[in-house]
C-alpha positions as MATLAB code, in Angstrom:
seq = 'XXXXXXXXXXXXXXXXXXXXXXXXXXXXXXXXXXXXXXXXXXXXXXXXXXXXXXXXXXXXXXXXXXXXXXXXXXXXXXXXXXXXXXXXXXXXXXXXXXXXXXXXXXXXXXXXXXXXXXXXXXXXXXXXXXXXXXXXXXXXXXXXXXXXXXXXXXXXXXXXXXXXXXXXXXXXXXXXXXXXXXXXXXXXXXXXXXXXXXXXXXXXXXXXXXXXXXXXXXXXXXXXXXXXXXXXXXXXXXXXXXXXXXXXXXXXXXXXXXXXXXXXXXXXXXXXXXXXXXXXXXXXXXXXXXXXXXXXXXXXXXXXXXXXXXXXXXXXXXXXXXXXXXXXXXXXXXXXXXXXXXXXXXXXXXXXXXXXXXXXXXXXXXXXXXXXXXXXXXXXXXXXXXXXXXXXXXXXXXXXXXXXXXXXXXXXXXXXXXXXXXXXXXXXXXXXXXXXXXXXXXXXXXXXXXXXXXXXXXXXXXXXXXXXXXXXXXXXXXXXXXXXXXXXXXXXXXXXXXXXXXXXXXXXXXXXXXXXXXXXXXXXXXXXXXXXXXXXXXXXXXXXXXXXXXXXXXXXXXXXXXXXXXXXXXXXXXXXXXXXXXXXXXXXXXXXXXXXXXXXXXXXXXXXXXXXXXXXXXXXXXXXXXXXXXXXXX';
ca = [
       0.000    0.000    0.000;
       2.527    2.416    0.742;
       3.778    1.777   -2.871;
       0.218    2.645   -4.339;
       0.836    6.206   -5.977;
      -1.963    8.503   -5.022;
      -4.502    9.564   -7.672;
      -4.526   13.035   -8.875;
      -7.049   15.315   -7.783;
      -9.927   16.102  -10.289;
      -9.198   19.706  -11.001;
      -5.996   18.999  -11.970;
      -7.358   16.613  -14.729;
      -9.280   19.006  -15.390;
      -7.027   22.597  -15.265;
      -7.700   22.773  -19.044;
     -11.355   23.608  -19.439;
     -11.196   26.716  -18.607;
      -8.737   27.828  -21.082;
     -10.701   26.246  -23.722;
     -13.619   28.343  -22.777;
     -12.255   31.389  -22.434;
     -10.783   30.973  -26.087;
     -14.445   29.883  -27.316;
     -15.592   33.371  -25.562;
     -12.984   35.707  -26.974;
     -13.915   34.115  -30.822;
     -17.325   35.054  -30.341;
     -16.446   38.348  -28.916;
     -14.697   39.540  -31.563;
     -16.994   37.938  -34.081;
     -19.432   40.182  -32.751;
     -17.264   43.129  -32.690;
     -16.181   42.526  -36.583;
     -19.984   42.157  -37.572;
     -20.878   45.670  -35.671;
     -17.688   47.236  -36.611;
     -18.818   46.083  -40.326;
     -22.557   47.336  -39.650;
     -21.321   50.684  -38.877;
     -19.248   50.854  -41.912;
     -22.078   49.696  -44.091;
     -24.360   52.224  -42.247;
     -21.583   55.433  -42.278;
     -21.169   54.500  -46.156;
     -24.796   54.352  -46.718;
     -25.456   57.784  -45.199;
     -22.381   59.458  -46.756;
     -22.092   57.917  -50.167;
     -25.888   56.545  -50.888;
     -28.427   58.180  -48.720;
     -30.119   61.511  -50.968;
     -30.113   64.262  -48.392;
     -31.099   66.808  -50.946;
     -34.415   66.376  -50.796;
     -37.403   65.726  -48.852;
     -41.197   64.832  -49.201;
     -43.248   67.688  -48.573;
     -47.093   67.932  -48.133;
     -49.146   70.494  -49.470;
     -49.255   73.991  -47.579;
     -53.116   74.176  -45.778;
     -55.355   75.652  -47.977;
     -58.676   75.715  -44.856;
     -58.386   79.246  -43.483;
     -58.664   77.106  -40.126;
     -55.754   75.238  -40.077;
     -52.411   74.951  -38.585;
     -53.388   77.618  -35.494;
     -51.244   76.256  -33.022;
     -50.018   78.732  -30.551;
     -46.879   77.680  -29.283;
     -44.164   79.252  -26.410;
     -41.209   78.441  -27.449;
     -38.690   76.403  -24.976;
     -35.608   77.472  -24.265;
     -34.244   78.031  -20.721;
     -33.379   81.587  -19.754;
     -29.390   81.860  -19.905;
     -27.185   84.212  -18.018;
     -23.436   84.775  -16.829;
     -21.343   81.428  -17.277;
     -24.430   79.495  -19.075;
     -24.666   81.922  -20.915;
     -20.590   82.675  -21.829;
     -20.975   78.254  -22.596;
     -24.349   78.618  -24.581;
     -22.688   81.487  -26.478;
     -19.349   79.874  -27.105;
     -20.543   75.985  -27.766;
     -23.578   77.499  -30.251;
     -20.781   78.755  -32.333;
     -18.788   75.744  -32.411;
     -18.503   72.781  -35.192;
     -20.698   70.474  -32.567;
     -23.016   73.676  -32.135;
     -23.554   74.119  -35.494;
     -24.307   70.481  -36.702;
     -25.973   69.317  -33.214;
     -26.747   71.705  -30.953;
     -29.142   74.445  -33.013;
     -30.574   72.067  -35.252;
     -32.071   70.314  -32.354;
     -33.285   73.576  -31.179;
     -34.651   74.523  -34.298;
     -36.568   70.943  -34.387;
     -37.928   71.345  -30.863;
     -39.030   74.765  -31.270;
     -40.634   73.910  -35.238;
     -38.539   76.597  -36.106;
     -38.335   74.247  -39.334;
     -42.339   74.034  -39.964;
     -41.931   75.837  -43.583;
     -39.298   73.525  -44.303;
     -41.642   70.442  -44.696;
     -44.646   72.337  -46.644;
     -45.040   73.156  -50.378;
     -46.434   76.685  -51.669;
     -48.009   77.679  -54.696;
     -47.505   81.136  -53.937;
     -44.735   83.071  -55.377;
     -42.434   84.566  -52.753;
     -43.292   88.553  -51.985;
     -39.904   90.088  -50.555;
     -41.323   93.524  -49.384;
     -44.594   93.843  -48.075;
     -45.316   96.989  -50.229;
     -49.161   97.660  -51.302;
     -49.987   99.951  -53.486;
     -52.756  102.274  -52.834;
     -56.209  101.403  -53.845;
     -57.198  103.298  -56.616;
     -59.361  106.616  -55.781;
     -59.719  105.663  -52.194;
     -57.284  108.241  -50.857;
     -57.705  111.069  -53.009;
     -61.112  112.303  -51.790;
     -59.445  112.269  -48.272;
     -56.614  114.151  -49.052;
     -55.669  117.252  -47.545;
     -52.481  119.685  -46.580;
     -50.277  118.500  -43.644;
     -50.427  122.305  -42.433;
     -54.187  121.919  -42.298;
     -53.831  118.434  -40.279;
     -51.676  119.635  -38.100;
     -53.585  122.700  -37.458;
     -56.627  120.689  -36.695;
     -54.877  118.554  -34.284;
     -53.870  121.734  -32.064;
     -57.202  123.000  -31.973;
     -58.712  122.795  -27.824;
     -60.855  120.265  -27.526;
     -62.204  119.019  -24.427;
     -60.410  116.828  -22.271;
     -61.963  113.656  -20.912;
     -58.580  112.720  -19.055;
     -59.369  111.592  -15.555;
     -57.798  113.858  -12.690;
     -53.949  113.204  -11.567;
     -51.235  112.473  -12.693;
     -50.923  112.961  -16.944;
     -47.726  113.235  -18.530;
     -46.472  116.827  -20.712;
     -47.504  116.505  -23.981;
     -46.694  118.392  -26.832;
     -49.815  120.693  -26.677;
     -48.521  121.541  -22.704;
     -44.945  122.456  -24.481;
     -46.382  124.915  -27.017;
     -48.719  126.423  -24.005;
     -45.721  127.366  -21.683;
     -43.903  128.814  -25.166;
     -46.545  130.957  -26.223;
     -47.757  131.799  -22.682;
     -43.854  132.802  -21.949;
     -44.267  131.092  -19.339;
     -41.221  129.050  -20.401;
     -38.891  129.272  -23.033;
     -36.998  126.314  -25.190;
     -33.633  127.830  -23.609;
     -35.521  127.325  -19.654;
     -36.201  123.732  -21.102;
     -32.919  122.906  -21.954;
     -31.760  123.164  -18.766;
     -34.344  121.519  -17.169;
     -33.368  118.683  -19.381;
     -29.665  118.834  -18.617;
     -30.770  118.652  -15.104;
     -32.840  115.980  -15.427;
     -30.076  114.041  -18.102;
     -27.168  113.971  -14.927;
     -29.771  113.306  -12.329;
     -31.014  110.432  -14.043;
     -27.692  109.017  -14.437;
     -26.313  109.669  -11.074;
     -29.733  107.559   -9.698;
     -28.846  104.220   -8.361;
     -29.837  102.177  -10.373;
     -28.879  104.883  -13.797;
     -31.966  105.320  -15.636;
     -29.711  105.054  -19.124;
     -31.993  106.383  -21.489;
     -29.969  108.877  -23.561;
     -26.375  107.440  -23.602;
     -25.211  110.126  -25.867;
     -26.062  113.777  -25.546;
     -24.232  117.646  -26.221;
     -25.016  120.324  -24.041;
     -23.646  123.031  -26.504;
     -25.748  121.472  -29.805;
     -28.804  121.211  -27.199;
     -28.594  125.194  -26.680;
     -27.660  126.229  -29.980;
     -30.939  124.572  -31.158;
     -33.160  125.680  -28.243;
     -32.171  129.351  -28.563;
     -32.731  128.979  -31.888;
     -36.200  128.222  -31.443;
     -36.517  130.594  -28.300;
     -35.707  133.611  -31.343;
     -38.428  132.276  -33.243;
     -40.935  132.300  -30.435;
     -40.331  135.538  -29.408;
     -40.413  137.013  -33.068;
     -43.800  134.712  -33.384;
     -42.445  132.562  -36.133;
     -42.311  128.885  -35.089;
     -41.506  126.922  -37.400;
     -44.469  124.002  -36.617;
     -45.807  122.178  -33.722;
     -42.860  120.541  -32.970;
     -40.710  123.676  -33.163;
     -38.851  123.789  -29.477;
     -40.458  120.388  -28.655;
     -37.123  118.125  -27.166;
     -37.373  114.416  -29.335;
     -34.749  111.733  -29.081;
     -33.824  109.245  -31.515;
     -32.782  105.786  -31.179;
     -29.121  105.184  -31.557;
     -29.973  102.851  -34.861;
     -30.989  106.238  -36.765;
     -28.034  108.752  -37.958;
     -28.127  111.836  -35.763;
     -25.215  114.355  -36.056;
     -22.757  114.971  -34.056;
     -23.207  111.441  -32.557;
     -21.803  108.271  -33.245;
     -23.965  106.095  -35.161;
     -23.564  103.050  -32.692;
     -26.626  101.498  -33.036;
     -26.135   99.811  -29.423;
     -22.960   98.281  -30.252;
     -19.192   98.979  -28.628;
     -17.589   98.677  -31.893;
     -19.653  100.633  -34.678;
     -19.336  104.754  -35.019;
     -16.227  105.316  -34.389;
     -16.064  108.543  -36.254;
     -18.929  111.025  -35.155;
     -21.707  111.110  -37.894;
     -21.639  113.285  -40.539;
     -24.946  113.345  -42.349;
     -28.383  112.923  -40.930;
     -30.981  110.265  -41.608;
     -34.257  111.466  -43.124;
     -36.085  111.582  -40.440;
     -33.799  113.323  -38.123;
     -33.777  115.970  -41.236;
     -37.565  116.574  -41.203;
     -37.097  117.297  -37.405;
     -34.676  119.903  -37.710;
     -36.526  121.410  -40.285;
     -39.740  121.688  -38.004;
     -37.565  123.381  -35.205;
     -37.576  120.110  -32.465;
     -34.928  120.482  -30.069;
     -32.634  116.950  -30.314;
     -31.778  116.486  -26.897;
     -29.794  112.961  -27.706;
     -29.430  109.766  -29.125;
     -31.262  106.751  -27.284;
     -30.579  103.260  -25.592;
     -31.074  100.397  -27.466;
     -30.847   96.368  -27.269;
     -27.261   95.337  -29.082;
     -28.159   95.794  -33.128;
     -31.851   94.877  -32.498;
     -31.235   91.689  -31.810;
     -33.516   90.673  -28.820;
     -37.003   92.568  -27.108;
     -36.146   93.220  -23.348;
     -33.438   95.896  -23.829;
     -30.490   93.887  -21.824;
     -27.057   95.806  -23.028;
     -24.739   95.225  -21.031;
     -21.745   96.874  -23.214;
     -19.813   99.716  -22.067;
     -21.053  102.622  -23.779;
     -24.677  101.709  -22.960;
     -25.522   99.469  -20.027;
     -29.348   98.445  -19.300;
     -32.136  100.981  -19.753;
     -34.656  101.022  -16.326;
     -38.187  100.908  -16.671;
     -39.123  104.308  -15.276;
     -42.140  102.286  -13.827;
     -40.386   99.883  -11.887;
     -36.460  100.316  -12.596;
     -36.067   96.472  -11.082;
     -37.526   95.829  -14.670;
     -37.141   95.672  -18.676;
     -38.378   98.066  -20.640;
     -38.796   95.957  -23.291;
     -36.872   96.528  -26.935;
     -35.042   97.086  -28.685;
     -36.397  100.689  -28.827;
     -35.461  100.658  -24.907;
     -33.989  104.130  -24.317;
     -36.575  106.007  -26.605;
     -39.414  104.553  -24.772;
     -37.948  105.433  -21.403;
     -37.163  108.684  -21.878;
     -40.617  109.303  -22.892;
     -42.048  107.448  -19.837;
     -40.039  109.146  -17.596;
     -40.510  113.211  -19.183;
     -37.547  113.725  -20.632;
     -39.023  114.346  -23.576;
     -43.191  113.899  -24.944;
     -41.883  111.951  -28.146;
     -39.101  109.529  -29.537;
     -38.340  108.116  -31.955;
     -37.508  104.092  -32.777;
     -37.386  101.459  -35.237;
     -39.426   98.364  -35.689;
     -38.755   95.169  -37.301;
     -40.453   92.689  -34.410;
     -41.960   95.215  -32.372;
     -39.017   96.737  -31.429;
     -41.492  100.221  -30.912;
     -44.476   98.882  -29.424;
     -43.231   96.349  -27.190;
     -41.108   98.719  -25.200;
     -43.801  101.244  -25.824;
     -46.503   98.848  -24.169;
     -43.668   97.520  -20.875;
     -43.402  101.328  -20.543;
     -47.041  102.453  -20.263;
     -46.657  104.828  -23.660;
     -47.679  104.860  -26.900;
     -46.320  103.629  -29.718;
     -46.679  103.975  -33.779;
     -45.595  101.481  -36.485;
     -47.029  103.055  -39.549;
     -47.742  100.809  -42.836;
     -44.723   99.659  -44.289;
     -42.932  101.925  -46.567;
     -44.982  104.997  -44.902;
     -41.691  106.581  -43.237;
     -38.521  106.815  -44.729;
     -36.148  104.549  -43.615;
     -32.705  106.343  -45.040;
     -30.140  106.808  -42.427;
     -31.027  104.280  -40.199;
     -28.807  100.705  -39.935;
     -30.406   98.648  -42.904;
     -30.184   95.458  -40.530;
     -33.487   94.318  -41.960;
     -35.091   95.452  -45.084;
     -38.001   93.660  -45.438;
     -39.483   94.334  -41.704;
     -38.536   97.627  -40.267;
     -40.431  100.281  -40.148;
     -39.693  103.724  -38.092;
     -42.498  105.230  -36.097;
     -42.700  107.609  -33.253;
     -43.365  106.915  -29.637;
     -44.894  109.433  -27.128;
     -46.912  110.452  -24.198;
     -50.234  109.997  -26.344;
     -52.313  109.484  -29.396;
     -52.449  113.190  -30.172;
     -48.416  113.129  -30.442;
     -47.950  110.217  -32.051;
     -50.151  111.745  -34.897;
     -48.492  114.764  -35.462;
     -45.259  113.105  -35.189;
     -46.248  110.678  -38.098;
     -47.659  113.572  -39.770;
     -44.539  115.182  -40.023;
     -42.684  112.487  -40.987;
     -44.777  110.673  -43.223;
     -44.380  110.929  -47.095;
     -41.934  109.695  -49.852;
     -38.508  110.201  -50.237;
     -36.841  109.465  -52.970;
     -34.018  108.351  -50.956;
     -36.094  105.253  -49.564;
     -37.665  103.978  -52.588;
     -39.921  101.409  -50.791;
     -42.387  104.446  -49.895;
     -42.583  106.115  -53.354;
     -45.906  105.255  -54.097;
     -47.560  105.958  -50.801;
     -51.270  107.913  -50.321;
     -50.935  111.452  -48.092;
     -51.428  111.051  -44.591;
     -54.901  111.159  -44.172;
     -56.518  112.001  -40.405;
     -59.700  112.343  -41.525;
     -62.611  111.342  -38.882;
     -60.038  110.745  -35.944;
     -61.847  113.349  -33.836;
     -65.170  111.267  -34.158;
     -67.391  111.443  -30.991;
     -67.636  107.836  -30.919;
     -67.080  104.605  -33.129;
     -70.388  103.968  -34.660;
     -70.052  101.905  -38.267;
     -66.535  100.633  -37.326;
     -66.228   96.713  -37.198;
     -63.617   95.841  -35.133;
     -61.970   91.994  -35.871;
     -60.948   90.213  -32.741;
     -59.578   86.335  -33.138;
     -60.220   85.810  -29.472;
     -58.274   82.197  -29.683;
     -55.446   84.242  -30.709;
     -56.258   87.480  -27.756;
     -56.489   85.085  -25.055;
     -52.818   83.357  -25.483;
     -51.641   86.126  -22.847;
     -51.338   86.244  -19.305;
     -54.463   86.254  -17.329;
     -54.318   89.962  -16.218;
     -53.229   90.777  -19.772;
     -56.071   89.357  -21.025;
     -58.868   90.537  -18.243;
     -58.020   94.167  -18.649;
     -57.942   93.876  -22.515;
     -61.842   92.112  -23.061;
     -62.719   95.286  -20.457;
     -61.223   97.648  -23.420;
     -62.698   95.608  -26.105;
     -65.911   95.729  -24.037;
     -65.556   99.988  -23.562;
     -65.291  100.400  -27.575;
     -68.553   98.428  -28.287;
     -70.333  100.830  -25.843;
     -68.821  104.073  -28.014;
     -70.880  102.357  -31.140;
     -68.316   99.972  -32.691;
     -69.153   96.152  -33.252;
     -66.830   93.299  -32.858;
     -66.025   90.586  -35.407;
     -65.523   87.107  -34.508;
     -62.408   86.598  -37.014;
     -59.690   84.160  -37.597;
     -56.341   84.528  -38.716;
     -55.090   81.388  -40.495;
     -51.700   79.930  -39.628;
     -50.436   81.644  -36.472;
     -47.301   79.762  -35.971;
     -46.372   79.991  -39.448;
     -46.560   83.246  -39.556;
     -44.152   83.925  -36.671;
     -42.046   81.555  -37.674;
     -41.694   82.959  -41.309;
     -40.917   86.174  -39.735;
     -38.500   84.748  -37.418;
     -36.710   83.613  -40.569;
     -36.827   86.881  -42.417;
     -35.531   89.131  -39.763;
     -33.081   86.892  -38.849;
     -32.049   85.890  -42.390;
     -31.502   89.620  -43.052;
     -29.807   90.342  -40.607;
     -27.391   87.809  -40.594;
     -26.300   89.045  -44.447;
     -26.282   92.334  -43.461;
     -24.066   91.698  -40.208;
     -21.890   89.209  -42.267;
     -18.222   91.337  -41.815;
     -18.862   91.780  -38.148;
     -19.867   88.549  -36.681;
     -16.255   87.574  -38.909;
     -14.481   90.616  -37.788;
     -16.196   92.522  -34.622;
     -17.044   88.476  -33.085;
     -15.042   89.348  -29.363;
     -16.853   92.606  -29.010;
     -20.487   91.447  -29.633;
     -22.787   90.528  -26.646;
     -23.238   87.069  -25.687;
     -26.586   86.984  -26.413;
     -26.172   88.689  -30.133;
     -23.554   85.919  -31.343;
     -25.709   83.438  -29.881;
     -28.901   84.873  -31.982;
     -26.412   85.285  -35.401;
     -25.408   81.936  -34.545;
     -28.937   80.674  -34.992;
     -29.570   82.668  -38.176;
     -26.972   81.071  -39.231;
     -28.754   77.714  -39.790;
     -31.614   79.180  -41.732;
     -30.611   78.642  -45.785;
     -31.889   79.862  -49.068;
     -34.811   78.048  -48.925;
     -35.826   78.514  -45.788;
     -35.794   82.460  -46.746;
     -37.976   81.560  -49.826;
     -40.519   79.658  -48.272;
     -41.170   82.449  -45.340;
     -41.594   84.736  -48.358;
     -44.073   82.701  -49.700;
     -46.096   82.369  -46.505;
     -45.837   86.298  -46.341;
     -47.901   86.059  -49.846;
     -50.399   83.776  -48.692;
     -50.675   86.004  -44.451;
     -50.811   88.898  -46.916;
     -53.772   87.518  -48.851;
     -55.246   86.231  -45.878;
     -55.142   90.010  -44.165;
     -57.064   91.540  -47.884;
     -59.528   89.196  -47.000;
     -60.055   90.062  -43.370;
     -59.406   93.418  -43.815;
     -62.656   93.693  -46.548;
     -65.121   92.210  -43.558;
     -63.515   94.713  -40.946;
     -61.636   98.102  -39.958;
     -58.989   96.752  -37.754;
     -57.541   94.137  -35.889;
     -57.593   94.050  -32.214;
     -54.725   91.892  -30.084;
     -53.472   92.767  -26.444;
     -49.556   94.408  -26.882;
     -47.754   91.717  -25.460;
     -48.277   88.482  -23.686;
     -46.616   89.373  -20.484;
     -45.535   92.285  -18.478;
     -41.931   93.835  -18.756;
     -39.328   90.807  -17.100;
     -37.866   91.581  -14.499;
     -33.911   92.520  -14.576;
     -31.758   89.668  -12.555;
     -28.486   90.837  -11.092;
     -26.313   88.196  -13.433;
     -27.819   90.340  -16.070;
     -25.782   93.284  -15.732;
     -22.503   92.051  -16.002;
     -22.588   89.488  -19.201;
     -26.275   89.915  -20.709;
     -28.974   87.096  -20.713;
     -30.824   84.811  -23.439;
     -34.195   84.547  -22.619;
     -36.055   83.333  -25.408;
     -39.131   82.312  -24.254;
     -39.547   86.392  -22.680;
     -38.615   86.974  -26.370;
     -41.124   85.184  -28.398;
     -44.321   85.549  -25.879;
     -43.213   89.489  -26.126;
     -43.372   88.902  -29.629;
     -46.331   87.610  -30.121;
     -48.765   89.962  -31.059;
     -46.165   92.240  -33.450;
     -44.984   89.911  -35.806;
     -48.122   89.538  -38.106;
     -47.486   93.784  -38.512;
     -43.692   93.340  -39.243;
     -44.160   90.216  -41.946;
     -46.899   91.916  -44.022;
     -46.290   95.738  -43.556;
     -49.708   96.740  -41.977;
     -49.276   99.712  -39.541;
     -50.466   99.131  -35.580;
     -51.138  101.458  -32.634;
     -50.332  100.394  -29.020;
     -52.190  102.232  -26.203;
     -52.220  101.504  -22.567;
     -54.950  100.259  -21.095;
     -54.192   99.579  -17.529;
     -51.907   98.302  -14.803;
     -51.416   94.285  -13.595;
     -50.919   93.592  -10.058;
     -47.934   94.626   -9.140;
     -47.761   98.065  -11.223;
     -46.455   97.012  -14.582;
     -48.181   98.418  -17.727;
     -50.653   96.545  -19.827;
     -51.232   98.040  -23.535;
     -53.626   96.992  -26.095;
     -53.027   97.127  -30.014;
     -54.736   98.024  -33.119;
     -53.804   96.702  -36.539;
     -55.083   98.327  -39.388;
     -55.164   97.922  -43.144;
     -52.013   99.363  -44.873;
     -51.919  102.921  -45.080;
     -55.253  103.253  -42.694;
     -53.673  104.642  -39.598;
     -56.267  107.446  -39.484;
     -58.256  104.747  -38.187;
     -55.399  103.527  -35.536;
     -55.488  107.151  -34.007;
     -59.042  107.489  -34.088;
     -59.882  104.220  -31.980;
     -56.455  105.196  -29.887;
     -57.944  108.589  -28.720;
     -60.719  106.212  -27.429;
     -58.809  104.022  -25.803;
     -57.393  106.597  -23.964;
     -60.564  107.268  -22.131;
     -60.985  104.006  -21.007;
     -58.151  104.026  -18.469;
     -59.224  104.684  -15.126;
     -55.897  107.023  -14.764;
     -52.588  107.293  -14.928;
     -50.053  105.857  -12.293;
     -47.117  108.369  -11.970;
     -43.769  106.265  -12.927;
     -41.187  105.815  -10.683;
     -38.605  107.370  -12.343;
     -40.164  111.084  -13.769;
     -39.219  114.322  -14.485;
     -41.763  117.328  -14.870;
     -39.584  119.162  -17.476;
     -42.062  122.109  -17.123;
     -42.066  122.754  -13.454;
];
């Protein structure tokens, strides 16, 4: 026995199995790896060498009236300081580019035109001609308008507090009781104060004390030898730094533009001088137009206040002109609109604001960042302002060829004593996508202008989201080839939020730009047709009060899109297919913010804007004195 060798325990016989099946594994492993690796070629090759990505089915544009009415906020989340520094940086990347905004644009249906197919041919100005013989009946001298719009009438304004109009101006110069020179130092006055308030009111960022006097003395001569020049001789105006004023610098809200003071004077600023107003400055504005709250945080401009709350937006990108107005400054202002950019900050600021039909005031001299869209319109204490401002100013010039062909201003009828035979068109799916104290006070007004006579129109306005969504495109488009050498040359000294916005333009292509000019024939058509059933179109300004400034705003900017497009809203149907539109304020929300209502009329029919506006005017209970206000006149 002790001879017997021992057996050999069983794993050992065995210490070769698991060899054998970890080689059986690592076969099969790699087989699978070779067949995916081989599947992804196949797949790469089929989408790079086979695959048509030229070309897409499309499906017929809508042709019910009815369709395609979706009302839509758009999603994006509200970016400031380092998300917004990443957002603004990554957007302009390769992976921003090819990933990163095309998702956006998918999950926003920024890309709705892309998938439909129009018979329309593409209209790239929304010019109308006149219709023929309507005007000329109407027609009469701008001297005569104008003299009929001074004439005392009775005021209906409720007692309190009213803001200095134009009429209050030309009362204390002809009275003596003031003259321009006494106002122009009021103003300087009121120009430091306002900036050495904490927070700065930065309304006029650019402003000469010795061009101020020359032209207030000026008109002081002319008062005293009786020999004004007009209504608005003596009256102090600003214009928005977008429009050429000399001797500023044409910055149009940027830190790198003007860097020579300008030289030659838009068309507008022009037909002031000749009618005597006294320029007291050039005004705030968001960075090149790009965005609707006003947030410049640059170093030549910094964030305008909302003389009604200063904690808040005044809305843009007309920002500075609208709070100067709102805070006496000055009665009127001037701004340009290619999204609103009047009447939104008009609206946020409790003011009015004009965007006559397009074409109706020359554009020449201002920054040509869109062509198609902008219009430049006055904004002021009231109606009555805001009509002899566009009175003025309205008429060809044959430097600005788009508004050749226009009718005279007409004002016929505005002094009405009430609204009787006027239909007023209300698409109340489209009034009620607002905020619920937006839309409470702005039935009430509706409600006030059927008990002065008019009646109200059920209506509906085909293709909502298309429509802003085609304008979207145009503005964008526009401005993106107009802004081409900077965004490649002036990149570093651009906002954050302005590369981020010429960073989505930059997706849109040449068909993209086609088809929203093809949906501006067919909205365009659409309006003819409403437009021969009613006198004007009623919407609430904007879908929400003026945001609220946050304290990473100052520094570095924001991005809030969804603020952008609900501000939006209501303008873009004006800016795509030219009509002219009126806001007015109607009222105050909760916590003190304005609320404005608008009035869209057919093209060249703003006689009928001003008419209902004067009305409007009566319904508001009164006026809550802003925050931040100077009584030039005391």
């Amino acid at each position: 026995e002790g001879s017997r060798a021992r057996p050999r325990p069983l794993i050992a016989e065995c210490s070769c199995a698991p060899d054998a099946m970890e080689v059986g594994g690592t076969k099969w492993l790699l087989l699978f790896y070779n067949v995916a690796a081989a599947a992804v070629t196949l797949l790469v090759f089929y989408l790079v060498f086979v695959y048509r990505a030229t070309g897409r089915s499309l499906k017929e544009a809508p042709q019910d009236p009815a369709a395609e009415r979706h009302i839509r906020d758009v999603w994006s989340p509200r970016l400031s300081g380092l998300s917004l520094r990443m957002f603004a940086h990554l957007v302009n990347t390769v992976f921003g580019q090819i990933c990163l905004m095309p998702l956006l644009i998918r999950l926003n249906h920024f890309d709705l035109l892309r998938n439909l197919a129009f018979s329309e041919d593409p209209t790239f100005l929304p010019v109308v001609l006149p219709e023929d013989g309507k005007w000329d009946s109407e027609h009469k001298p701008p001297l005569e308008i104008l003299h009929e719009l001074m004439e005392p009438r009775v005021s209906t304004t409720p007692a309190g507090f009213r803001f200095r109009g134009i009429r209050d101006y030309i009362a204390s110069y002809r009275s003596g009781l003031l003259t321009p020179s006494q106002v122009a130092q009021n103003i300087f006055h009121a120009l430091e104060d306002s900036e050495k308030s904490n927070p700065p009111l930065r309304a006029i960022v650019q402003w000469n004390k010795d061009h101020i006097l020359r032209m207030a003395e000026a008109s002081t001569a002319r008062y005293r030898n009786k020999m004004p020049l007009s209504v608005l001789d003596g009256i102090p105006v600003c214009l928005k730094e977008e429009i050429k004023v000399v001797p500023y610098y044409h910055r149009a809200g940027t830190a790198y533009l003007g860097t020579e003071p300008e030289v030659e004077d838009a068309t507008v600023t022009r037909r002031l001088r000749e009618a005597g107003a006294m320029i007291i400055g050039v005004s705030n504005m968001h960075e090149l137009g790009t965005g609707t709250t006003g947030c410049n945080p640059n170093r030549f401009h910094g964030i305008a206040r909302n003389p009604c709350n200063p904690q808040h937006y005044t809305g843009g990108s007309s920002s500075g002109s609208a709070a100067a107005v709102a805070a006496g400054l000055c009665p009127l202002a001037l701004g340009t609109d290619g999204g609103g950019s009047i009447r939104i900050p008009a609206a946020l600021c409790g003011v009015v604001g004009l965007k006559g039909t397009f074409g109706r005031i020359s554009d020449y001299g201002s920054l040509p960042l869109s062509y198609s869209t902008v219009s430049l319109g006055p904004i002021s204490t009231c109606v009555l302002d805001a009509a002899i401002a566009y009175t003025l100013l309205a008429g060809p010039d044959q430097q600005y060829p788009y508004g050749l062909n226009q009718p005279a201003p007409s004002l016929d009828g505005i002094f009405s004593p009430d609204l009787k035979g006027l239909i007023l068109g209300v698409d109340w799916a489209f009034f009620k996508a607002c905020d619920a104290e937006i839309l409470d006070i702005c039935e009430k007004a509706v409600e006030y202008l059927k008990h002065l006579g008019a009646s109200v129109m059920d209506i509906s306005i085909p293709e909502l989201e298309a429509i802003n969504v085609a304008h979207v495109i145009c503005i964008m488009s526009e401005m993106r080839d107009h802004l081409q050498s900077d965004f490649n040359n002036h990149y570093d000294k651009m906002n954050l939020e302005t590369r981020s916005i010429l960073a989505l333009a930059s997706q849109f292509t040449a068909v993209d730009y086609i088809h929203a000019n093809r949906q501006r024939s067919r909205s365009m058509a659409w309006l003819k047709e409403i437009f021969s059933k009613v006198n004007c179109i009623l919407t609430p300004a904007t879908a929400c009060t003026a945001p609220r400034i946050q304290d990473s705003d100052l520094l570095h900017g924001c991005s809030d899109v969804p603020t952008m497009t609900r501000s939006m809203r209501y303008m873009q149907l004006g800016n795509l297919t030219g009509v002219p539109g009126l806001v007015v304020p109607v009222g105050y929300c909760s916590s003190g913010l304005p609320v404005g209502l608008q009035v869209m009329a057919k093209w060249w029919d703003e006689a009928v804007l001003f008419r209902i506006g004067l009305k409007l005017e009566q319904f508001q209970a009164g006026t809550s004195k802003p925050k931040i206000f100077y009584d030039i006149l005391s």
